[in-house]
C-alpha positions in Angstrom: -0.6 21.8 -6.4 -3.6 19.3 -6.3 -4.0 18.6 -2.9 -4.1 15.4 -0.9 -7.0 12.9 -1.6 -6.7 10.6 1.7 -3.9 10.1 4.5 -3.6 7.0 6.7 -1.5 7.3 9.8 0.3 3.9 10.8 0.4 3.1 14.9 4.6 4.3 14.7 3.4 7.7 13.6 3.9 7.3 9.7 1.6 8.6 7.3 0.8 8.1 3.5 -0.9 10.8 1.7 -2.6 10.5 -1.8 -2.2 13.8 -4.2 -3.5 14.2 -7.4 -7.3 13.0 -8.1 -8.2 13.8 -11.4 -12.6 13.9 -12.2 -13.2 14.0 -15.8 -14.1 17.9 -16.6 -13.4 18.8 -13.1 -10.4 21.5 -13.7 -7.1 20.8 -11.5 -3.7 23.6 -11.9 -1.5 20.5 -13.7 -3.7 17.7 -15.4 -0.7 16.7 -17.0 1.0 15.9 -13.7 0.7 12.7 -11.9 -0.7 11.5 -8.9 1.5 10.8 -6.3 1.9 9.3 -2.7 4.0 11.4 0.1 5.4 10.2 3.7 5.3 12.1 6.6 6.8 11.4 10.0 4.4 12.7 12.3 6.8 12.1 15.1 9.1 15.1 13.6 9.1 18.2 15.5 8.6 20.0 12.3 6.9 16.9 9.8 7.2 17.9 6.3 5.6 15.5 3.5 8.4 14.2 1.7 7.4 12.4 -2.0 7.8 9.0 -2.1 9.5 7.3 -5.6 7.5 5.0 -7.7 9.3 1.8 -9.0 10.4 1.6 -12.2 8.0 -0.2 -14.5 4.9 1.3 -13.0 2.4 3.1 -15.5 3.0 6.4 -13.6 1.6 8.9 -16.2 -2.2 7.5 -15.9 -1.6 7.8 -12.1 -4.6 8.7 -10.1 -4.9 7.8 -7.1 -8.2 7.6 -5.4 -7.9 6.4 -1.7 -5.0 4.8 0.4 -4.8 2.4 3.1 -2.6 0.1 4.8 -1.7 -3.5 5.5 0.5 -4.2 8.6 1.5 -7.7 8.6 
């Protein structure tokens, strides 16, 4: 519904995707929804961006995510 803000694709073919940027008196179809981050498995025949669950005690409701990247240790 909001559209993906950035991806970043890991060397096994994994790939996070930020949805839901929110610009102050830009309008977006659910400003009451929050921003979330999806997995894909680009190695699927048919990948499909499943949404990934936030941990409890995170402040979910001002989620906007601007941006994502990785750290592979």
């Amino acid at each position: 519904e909001t559209g993906s803000e950035d991806i970043d694709i890991l060397p096994n073919g994994l790939a996070f995707i930020s949805s839901g940027l929110k610009y102050p008196g830009i309008k977006v179809p659910a400003p009451d929804k929050p921003g979330e981050i999806f997995l894909m498995d680009l190695n699927e025949d048919s990948p499909r961006a499943v949404e990934l669950r936030i941990s409890r005690g995170f402040d979910l409701a001002s989620f906007n995510p601007h941006g994502i990247s990785t750290y592979i240790d």
